[in-house]
C-alpha positions as CSV (number, residue, x, y, z in Angstrom):
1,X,56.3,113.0,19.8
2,X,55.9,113.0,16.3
3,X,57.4,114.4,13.6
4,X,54.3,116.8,12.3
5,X,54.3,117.4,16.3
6,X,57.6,118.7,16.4
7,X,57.3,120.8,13.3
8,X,54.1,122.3,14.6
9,X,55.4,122.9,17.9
10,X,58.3,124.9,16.2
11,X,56.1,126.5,13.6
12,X,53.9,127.8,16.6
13,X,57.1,129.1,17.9
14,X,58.6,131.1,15.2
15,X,55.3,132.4,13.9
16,X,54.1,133.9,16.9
17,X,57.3,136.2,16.4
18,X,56.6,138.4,13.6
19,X,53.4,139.6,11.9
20,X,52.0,141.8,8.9
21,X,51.8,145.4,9.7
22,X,48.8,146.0,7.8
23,X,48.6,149.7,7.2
24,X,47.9,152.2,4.0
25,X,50.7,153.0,2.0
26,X,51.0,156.8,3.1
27,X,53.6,159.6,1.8
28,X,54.0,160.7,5.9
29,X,56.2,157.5,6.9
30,X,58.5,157.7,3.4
31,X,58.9,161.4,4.0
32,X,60.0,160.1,7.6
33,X,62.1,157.9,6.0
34,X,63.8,160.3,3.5
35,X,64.1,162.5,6.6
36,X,67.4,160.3,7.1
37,X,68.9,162.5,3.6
38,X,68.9,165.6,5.7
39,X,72.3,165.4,7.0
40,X,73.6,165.7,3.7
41,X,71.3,168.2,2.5
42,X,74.5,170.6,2.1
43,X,76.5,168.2,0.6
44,X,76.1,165.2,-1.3
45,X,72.3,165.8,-1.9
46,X,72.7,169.3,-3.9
47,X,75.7,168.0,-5.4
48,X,73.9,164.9,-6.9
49,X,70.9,167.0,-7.8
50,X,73.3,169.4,-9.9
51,X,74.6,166.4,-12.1
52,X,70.4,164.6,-12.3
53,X,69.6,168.6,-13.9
54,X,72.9,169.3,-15.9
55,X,71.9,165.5,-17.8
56,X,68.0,166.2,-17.8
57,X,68.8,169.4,-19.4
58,X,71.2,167.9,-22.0
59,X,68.4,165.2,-23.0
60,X,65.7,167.6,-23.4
61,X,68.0,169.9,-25.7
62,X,69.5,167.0,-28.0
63,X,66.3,165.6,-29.6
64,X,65.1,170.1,-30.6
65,X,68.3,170.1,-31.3
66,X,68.6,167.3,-34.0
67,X,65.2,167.4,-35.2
68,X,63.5,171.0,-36.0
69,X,67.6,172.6,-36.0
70,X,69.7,170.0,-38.0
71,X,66.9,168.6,-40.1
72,X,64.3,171.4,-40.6
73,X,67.6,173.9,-40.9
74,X,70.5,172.8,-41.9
75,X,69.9,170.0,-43.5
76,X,66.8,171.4,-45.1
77,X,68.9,174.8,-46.6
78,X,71.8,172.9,-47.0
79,X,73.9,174.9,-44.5
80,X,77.1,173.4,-44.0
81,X,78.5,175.1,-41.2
82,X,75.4,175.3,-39.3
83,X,75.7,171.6,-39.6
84,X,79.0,171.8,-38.5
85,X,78.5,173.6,-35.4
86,X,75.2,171.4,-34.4
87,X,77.2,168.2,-34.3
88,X,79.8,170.1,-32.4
89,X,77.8,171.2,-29.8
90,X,75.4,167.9,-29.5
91,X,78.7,166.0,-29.1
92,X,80.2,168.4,-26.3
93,X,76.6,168.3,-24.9
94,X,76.9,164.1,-25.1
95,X,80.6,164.1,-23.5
96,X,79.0,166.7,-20.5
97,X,76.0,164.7,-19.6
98,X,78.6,161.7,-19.5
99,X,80.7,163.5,-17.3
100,X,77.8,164.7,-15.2
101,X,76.5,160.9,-14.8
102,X,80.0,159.8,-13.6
103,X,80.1,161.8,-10.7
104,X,76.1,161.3,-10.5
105,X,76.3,157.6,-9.9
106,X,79.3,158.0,-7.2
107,X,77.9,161.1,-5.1
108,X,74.4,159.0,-5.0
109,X,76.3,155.7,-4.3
110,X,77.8,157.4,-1.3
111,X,74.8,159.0,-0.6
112,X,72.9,155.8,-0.2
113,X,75.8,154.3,1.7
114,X,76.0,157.0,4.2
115,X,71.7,157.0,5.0
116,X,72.0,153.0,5.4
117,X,75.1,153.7,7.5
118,X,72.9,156.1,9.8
119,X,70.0,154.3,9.6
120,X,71.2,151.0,10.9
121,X,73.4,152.5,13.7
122,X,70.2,154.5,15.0
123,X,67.9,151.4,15.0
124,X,71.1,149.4,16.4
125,X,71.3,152.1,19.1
126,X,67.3,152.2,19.7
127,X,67.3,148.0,20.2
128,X,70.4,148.3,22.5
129,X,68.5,150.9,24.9
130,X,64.6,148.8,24.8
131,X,63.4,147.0,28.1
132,X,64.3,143.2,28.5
133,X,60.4,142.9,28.0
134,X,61.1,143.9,24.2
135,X,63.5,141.2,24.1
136,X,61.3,138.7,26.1
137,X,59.1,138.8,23.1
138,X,61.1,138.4,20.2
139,X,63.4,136.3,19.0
140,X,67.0,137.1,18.0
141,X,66.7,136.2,14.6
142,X,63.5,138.5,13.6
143,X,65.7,141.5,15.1
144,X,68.3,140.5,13.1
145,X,66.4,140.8,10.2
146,X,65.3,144.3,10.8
147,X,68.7,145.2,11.8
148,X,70.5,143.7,8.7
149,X,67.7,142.9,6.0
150,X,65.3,144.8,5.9
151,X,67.8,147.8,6.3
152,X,69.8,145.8,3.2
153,X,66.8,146.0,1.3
154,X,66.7,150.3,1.2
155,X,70.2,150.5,-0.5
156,X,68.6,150.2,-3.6
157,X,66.0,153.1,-3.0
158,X,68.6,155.3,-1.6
159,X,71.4,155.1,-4.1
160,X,69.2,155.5,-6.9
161,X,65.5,155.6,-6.3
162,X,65.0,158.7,-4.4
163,X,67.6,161.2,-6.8
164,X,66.1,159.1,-9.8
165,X,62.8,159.7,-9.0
166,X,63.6,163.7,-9.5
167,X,65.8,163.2,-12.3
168,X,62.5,161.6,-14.0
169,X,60.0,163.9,-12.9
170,X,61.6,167.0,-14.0
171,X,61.9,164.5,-17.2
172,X,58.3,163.8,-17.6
173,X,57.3,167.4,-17.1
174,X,60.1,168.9,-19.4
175,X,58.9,166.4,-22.1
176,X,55.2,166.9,-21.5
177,X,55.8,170.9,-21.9
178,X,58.0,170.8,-25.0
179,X,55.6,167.8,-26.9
180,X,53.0,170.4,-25.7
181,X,54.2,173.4,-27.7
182,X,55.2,171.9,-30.5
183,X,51.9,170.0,-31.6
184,X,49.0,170.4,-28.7
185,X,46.9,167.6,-31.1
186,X,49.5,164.8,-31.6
187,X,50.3,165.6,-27.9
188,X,46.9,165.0,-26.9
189,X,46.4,161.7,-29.5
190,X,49.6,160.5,-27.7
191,X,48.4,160.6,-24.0
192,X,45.1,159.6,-24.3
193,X,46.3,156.0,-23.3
194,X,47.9,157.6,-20.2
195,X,44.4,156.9,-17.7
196,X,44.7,153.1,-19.2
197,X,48.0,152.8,-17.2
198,X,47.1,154.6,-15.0
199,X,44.2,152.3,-13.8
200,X,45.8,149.4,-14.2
201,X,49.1,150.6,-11.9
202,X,46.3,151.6,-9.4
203,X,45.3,147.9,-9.2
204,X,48.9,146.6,-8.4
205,X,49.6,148.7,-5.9
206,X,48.2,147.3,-2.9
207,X,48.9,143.8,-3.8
208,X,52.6,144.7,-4.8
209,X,53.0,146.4,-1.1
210,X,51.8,143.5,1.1
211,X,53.5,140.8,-1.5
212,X,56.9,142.4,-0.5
213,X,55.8,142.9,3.1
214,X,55.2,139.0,3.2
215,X,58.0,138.5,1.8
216,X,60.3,140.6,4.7
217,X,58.1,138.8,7.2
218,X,58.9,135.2,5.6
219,X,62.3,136.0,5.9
220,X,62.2,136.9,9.6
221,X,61.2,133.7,10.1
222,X,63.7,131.9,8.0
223,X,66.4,133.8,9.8
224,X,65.0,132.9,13.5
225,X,64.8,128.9,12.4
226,X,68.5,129.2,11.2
227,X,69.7,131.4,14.5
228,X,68.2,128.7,16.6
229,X,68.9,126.0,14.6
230,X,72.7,126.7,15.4
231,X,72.8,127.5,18.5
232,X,70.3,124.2,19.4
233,X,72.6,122.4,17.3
234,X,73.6,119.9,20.6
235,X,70.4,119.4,21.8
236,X,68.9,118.4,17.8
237,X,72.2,116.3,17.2
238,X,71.9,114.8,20.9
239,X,68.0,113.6,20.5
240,X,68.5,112.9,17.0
241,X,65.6,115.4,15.5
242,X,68.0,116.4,12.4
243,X,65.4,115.0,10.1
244,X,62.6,116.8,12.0
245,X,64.9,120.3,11.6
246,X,65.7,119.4,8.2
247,X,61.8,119.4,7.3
248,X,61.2,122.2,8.9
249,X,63.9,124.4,7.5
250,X,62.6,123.1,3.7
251,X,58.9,124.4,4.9
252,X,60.4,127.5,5.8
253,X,62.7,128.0,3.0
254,X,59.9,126.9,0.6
255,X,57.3,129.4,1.9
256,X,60.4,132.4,1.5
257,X,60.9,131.2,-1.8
258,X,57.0,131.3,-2.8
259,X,56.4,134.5,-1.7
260,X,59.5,136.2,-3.1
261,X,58.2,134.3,-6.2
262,X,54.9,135.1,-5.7
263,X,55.9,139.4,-5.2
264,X,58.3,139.5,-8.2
265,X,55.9,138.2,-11.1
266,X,53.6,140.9,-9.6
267,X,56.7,143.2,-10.2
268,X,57.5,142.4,-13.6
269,X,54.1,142.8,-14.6
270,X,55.0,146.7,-14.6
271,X,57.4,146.8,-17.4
272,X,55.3,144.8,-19.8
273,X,52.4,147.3,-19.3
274,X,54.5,150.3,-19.4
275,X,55.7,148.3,-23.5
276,X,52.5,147.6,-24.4
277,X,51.3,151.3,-23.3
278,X,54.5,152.5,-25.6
279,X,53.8,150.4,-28.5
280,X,50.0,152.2,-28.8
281,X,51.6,155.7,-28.2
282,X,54.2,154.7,-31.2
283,X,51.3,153.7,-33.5
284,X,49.4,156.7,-33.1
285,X,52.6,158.8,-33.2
286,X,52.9,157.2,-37.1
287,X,49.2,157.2,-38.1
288,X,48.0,160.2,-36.2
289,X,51.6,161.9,-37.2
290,X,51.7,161.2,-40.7
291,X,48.6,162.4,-41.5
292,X,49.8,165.8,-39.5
293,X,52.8,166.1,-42.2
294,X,50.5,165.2,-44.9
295,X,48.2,168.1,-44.5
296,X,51.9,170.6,-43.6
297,X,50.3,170.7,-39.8
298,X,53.5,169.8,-38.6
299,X,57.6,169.3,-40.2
300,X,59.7,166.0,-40.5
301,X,62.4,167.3,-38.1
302,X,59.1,168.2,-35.0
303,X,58.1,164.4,-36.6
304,X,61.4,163.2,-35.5
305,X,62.0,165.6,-32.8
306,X,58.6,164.1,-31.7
307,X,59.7,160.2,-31.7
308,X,63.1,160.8,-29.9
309,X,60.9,162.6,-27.0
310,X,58.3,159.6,-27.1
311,X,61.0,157.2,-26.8
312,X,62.1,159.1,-23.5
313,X,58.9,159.8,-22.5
314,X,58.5,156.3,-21.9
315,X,61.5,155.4,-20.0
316,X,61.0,157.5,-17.2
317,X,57.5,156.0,-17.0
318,X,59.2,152.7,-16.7
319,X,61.6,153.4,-14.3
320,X,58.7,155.2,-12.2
321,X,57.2,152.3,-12.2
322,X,60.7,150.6,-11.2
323,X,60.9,153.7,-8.4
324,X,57.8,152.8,-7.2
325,X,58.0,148.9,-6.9
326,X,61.2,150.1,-4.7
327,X,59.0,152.4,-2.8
328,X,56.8,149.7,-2.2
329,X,59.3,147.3,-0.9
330,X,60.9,150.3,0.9
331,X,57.7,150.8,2.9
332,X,57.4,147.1,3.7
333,X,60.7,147.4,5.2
334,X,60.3,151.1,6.9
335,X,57.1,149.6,8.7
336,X,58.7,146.9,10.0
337,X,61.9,149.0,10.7
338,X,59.9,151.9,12.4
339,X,57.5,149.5,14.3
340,X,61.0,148.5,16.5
341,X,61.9,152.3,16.4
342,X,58.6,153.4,17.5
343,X,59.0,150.6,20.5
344,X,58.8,152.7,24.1
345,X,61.1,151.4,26.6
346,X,58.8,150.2,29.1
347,X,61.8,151.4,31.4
348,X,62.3,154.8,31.1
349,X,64.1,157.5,32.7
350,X,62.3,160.9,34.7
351,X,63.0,163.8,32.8
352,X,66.4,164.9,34.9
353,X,67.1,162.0,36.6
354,X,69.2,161.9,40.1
355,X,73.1,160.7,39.0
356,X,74.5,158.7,41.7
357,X,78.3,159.3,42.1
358,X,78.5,156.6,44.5
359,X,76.3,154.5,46.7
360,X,76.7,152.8,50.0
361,X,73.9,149.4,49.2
362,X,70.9,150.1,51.4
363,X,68.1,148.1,49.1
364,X,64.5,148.2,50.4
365,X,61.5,146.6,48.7
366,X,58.1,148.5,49.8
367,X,54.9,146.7,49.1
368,X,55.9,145.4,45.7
369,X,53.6,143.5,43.5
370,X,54.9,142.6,39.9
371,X,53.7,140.6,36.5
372,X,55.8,140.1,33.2
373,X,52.8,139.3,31.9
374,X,49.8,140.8,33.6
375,X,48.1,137.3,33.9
376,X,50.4,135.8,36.5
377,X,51.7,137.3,39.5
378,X,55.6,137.0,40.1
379,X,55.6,139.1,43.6
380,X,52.7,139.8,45.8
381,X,53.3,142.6,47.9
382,X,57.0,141.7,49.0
383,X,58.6,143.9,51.3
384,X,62.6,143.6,52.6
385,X,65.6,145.2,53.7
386,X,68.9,144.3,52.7
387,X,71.8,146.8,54.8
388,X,74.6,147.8,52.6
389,X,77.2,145.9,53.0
390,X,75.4,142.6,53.8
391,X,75.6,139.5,51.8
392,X,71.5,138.6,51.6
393,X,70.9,135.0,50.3
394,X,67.2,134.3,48.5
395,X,66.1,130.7,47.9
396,X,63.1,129.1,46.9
397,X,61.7,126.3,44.6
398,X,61.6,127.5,40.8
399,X,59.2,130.3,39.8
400,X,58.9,131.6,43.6
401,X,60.2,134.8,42.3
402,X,64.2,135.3,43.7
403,X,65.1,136.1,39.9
404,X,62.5,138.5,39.4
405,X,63.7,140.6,42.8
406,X,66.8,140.3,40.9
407,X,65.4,141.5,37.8
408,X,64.0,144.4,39.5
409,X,67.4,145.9,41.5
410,X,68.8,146.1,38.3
411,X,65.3,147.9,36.9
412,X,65.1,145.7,34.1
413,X,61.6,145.7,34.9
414,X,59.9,148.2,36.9
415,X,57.2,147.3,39.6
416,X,53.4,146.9,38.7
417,X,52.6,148.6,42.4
418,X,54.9,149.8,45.3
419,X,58.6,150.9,45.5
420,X,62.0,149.6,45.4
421,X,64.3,152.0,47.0
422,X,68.5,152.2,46.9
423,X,70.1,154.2,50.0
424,X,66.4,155.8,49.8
425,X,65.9,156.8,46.9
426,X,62.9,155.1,44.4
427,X,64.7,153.5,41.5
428,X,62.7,155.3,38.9
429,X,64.1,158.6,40.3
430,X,67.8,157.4,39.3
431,X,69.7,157.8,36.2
432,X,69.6,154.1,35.3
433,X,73.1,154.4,33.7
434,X,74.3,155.3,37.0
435,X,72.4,152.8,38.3
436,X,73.8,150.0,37.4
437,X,77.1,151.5,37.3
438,X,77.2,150.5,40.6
439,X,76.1,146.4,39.9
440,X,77.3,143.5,38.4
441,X,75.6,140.1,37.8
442,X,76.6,137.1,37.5
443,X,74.2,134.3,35.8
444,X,73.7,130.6,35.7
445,X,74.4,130.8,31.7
446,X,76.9,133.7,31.6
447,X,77.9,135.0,28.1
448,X,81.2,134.4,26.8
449,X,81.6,137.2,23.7
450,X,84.0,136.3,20.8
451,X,87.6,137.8,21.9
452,X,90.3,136.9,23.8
453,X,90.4,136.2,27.6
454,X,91.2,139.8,28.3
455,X,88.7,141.2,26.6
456,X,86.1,139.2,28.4
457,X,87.2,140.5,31.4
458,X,88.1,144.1,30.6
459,X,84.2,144.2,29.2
460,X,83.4,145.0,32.8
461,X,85.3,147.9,33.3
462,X,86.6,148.8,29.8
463,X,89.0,151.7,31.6
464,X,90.9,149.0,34.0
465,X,94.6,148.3,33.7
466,X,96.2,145.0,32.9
467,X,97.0,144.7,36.3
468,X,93.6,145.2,37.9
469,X,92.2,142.8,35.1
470,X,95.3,139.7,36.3
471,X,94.1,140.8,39.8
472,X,90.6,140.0,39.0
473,X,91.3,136.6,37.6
474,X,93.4,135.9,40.6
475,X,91.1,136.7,42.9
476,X,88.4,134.3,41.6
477,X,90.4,131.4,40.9
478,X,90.7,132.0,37.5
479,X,94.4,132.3,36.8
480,X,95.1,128.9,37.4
481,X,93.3,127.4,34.0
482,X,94.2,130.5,31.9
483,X,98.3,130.7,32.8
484,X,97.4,126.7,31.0
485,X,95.9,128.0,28.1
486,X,97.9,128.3,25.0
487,X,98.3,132.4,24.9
488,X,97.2,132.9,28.7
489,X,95.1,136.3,28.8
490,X,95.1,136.8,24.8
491,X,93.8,132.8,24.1
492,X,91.2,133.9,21.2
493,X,87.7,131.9,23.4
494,X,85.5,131.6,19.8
495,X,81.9,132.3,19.7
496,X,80.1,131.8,23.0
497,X,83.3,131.3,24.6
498,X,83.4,127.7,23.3
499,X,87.2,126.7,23.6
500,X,86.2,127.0,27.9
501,X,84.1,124.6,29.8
502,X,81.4,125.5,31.9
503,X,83.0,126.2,34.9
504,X,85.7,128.2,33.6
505,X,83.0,130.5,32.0
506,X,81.8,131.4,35.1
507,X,85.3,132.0,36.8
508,X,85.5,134.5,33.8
509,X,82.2,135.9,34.3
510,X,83.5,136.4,37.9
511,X,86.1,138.2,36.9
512,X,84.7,140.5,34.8
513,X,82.0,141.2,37.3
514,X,84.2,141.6,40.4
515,X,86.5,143.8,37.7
516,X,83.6,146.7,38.0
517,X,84.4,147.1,41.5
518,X,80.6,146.9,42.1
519,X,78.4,148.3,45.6
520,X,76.0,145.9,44.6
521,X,76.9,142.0,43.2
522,X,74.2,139.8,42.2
523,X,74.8,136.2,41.5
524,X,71.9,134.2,40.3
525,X,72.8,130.2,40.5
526,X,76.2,132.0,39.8
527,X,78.0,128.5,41.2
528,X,75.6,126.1,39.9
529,X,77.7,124.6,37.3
530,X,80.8,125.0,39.2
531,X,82.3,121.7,40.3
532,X,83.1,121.6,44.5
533,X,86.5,122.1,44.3
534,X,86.5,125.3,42.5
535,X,83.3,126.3,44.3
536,X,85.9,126.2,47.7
537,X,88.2,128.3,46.0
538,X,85.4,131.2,44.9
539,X,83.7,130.9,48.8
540,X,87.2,131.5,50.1
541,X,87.7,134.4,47.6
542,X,84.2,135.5,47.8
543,X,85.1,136.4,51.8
544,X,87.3,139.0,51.0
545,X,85.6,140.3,47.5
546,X,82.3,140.9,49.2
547,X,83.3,142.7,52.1
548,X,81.9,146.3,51.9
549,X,79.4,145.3,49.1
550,X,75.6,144.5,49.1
551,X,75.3,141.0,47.3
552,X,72.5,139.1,46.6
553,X,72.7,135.7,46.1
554,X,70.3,133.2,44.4
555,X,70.7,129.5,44.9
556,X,69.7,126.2,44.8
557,X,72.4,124.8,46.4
558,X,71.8,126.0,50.2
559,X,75.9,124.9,51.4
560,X,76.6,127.8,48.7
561,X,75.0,130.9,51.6
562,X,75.4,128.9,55.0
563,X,77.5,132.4,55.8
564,X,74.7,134.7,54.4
565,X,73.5,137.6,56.7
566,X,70.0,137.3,56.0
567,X,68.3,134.6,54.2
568,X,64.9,135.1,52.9
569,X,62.8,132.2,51.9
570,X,60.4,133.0,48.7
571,X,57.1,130.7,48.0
572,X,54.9,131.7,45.0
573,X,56.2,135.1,44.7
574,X,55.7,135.5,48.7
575,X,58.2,135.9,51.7
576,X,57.5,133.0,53.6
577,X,60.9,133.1,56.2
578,X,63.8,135.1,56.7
579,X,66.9,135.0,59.2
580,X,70.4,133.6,59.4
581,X,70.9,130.0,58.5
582,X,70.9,129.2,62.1
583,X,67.6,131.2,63.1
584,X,65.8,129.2,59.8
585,X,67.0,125.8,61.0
586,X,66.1,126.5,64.6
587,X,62.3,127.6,62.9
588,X,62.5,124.2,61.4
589,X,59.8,125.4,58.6
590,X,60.7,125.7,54.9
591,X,63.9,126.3,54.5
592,X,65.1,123.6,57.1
593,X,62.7,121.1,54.9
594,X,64.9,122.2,51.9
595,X,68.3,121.8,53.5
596,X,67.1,118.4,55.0
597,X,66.1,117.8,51.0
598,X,69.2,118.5,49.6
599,X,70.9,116.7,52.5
600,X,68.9,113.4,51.9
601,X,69.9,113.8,48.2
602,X,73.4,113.9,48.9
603,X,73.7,110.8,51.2
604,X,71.2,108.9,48.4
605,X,73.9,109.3,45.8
């Protein structure tokens, strides 16, 4: 394959992940957003509020102040001690709103710490609880992104934009009123350029919004490419396709460059139109003005008071406009953000669900059709028994569907039609915390988390002694290779438990699963990369561990369930055989042609 093959092969892959949310810039979902303030609306958010007013006051004072009471006043009728007194009190005014901006900036920096805080444990909390469909369809690194990212990219709108975007407001308005009564006709001169900005900031707007939201959707991909890209490093370094990644990465990287490129010149041009819009309103302050003093219309000190409040009138307008580029980047993020929060597990508990204390393993399948996909069948009207306490054995070439029965035990998935049933009662009835409180799995590719050894195997039952965890190990075959590891049970494994080799992965993964004291095991190819000798060791322990439970066990390697109860024999999502292993070789249909298979195989190599 070539290299533009590969690259499109991966491009198809990544970009199927993540897509514009095209939708209207609307009030509704920021007010949703800012709903994540009320927590603190006793606390840090009148608090904050109380400093934004005690400096908004203090700049509206200063400029009347110094223009129509120490110019037009005192300095006018030469009084001394008025003049005196008006530097005192701007000064203490000055030192107050200093003050007040001190403990501004730190109650809205904790403010905006605490709503990200909230906000990324909630979505966190929302992903953690979704249906392994959501998961299914999405790669890790675009819900990273969300998770970390996007979230990342409200800090700014939190610490500052939302209490800044008052503190302005009230700014604008207190300005507008004061310009007002002191000269309605230079007031009016002055704001007649107001509509210009106004349409042009109109303009900007949608392209600013979806600039930012390409940006967040570039970046998803960027961080999927890089998530895989590590943990595929093996397979690129083992068939040589570094160059191939390399390309791609630069594609990917460029495009996330472009567009943040692309959605920050359309940001700056904001500020220079706010400038040029200030540089008219200063010109016809000083022509329109100074024909005003000329005919005694207005003083020097409203002239001056006039220029200060100008000055400030513009700055809020800019930072508006600063407010509002963050809004806009805030809603590209919030969409994206509230599309996951939005999501509906597609698993989903009854309103008051039946808690199971305890179960005894009865497992019945009535009639039960199911699709991941709704375009290809996985099960096609199976129906089975499996008697608590029974070890059932399911087998099958690849896609027959022993995964998805799995799958469906565990209600990861819920049927598309008919039942399945524990000790009688329909799944979707159950509490599914206490659900699978009562079963552990084991998989093919078990998941070694960073930690130690005992962690690993305390994750199955985080309340278990040390004692019950050493039993566990023992009882699997596992404390043979850890009593050889440097610090036994508190040996750090690494990420993905990469110190370990296959097999002893799987011993822990035994462990930890055989830790929860189960009523129901699952093992899916749970020996497949186990070598024989420490597969004897597991079937021994297995003989003793199982007894009492339900387990299910998917294989490929048929010598792995010759002591299976029950044996059922799936074809194309149908149940083709079932019986012991002696009642299917005697039938001499499938499953005898597979264990003849496998038998062939063996003597061939």
């Amino acid at each position: 394959m070539s290299s533009k093959s590969n690259s499109q092969v991966l491009k198809r892959f990544h970009y199927s992940t993540d897509q514009i949310i095209d939708k209207p810039f609307n009030w509704k979902q920021m007010l949703r957003l800012f709903s994540y303030l009320m927590p603190y609306k006793k606390t840090l958010v009148p608090l904050s509020i109380a400093m934004v007013l005690i400096t908004t006051a203090v700049r509206l004072v200063i400029p009347i102040l110094i223009g129509i009471y120490t110019l037009d006043r005192a300095v006018k009728n030469k009084d001394e001690t008025m003049l005196f007194w008006l530097v005192a009190i701007i000064a203490g005014l000055y030192t107050a709103s200093y003050i007040a901006n001190i403990f501004r900036i730190r109650w809205m920096n904790q403010l905006g710490q605490n709503v990200i805080y909230d906000l990324r444990k909630h979505l966190f909390t929302h992903v953690q609880n979704l249906s392994h469909r959501f998961f299914d369809q999405r790669s890790a690194g675009s819900i990273l992104v969300r998770i970390m990212n996007d979230i990342n990219s409200l800090q700014e709108l939190f610490t500052n934009g939302v209490i800044n975007l008052l503190m302005d407001m009230v700014l604008l308005i207190g300005i507008f009123f004061i310009l007002f009564s002191l000269s309605p006709q230079l007031t009016l001169a002055i704001m007649i350029i107001l509509p210009i900005m106004f349409l042009i900031s109109t303009k900007l707007r949608k392209n600013i919004r979806r600039s930012w939201q390409d940006v967040r959707m570039k970046q998803s991909k960027l961080n999927s490419h890089l998530n895989e890209s590590i943990q595929g490093i093996r397979v690129t370094q083992s068939f040589t396709q570094e160059k191939e990644n390399m390309a791609f990465f630069d594609g990917v990287n460029d495009e996330t460059f472009q567009s943040w490129k692309s959605a920050s010149q359309k940001n700056a041009m904001f500020r220079p139109m706010v400038e040029l819009t200030n540089a008219l309103g200063t010109a016809v302050l000083i022509w329109y003005g100074a024909s005003l003093i000329q005919n005694d219309t207005i003083s020097i000190g409203v002239f001056v008071s006039f220029a200060f409040y100008l000055g400030m009138f513009w700055e809020p307008i800019s930072r508006l406009g600063q407010v509002y580029n963050q809004l806009l980047m805030g809603m590209a993020s919030s969409e994206r953000i509230f599309e996951f929060l939005d999501e509906k597990p597609i698993v989903s508990e009854i309103d008051n669900p039946i808690k199971l204390d305890d179960i005894r393993g009865d497992i019945k399948f009535d009639k039960v059709v199911f699709s991941y996909d709704e375009k290809r069948t996985a099960l096609k009207g199976v129906s089975l028994e499996m008697l608590a306490g029974q070890t059932v054995a399911l087998v099958g070439h690849t896609g027959s569907g022993k995964t998805t029965i799995a799958n469906l035990i565990s209600r990861f998935y819920d049927p598309t039609s008919g039942k399945v049933l524990v000790d009688g009662y329909d799944l979707k009835d159950i509490s599914i915390g206490s659900l699978r409180k009562h079963i552990s799995i084991v998989l093919q590719d078990t998941f070694i988390f960073s930690g130690t050894i005992y962690d690993n195997i305390l994750f199955g039952r985080p309340d278990a002694t040390e004692e019950e965890v050493m039993a566990s190990a023992e009882a699997v075959g596992a404390a043979d290779f850890i009593a050889k590891l440097p610090n036994g049970y508190k040996t750090e494994v690494e990420e993905r438990g990469n110190i370990l080799s296959v097999g002893e992965r799987q011993l822990l993964s035994f462990a930890r699963a055989l830790l929860a004291n189960p009523r129901i095991l699952i093992m899916d190819e749970a020996t497949a990369s186990i070598d024989t000798e420490t597969e004897m060791k597991i079937q021994k322990a297995l003989k003793t561990l199982l007894k009492g439970r339900t387990a299910i066990i998917i294989a490929h390697r048929l010598s792995t369930i010759r002591e299976a109860d029950n044996i059922f024999v799936l074809e194309n999502g149908l149940i083709i055989e079932h019986g012991n292993h002696a009642q299917l070789m005697e039938l001499q249909g499938e499953y005898h042609d597979l264990v003849k298979a496998q038998f062939n195989m063996l003597d061939a190599g």
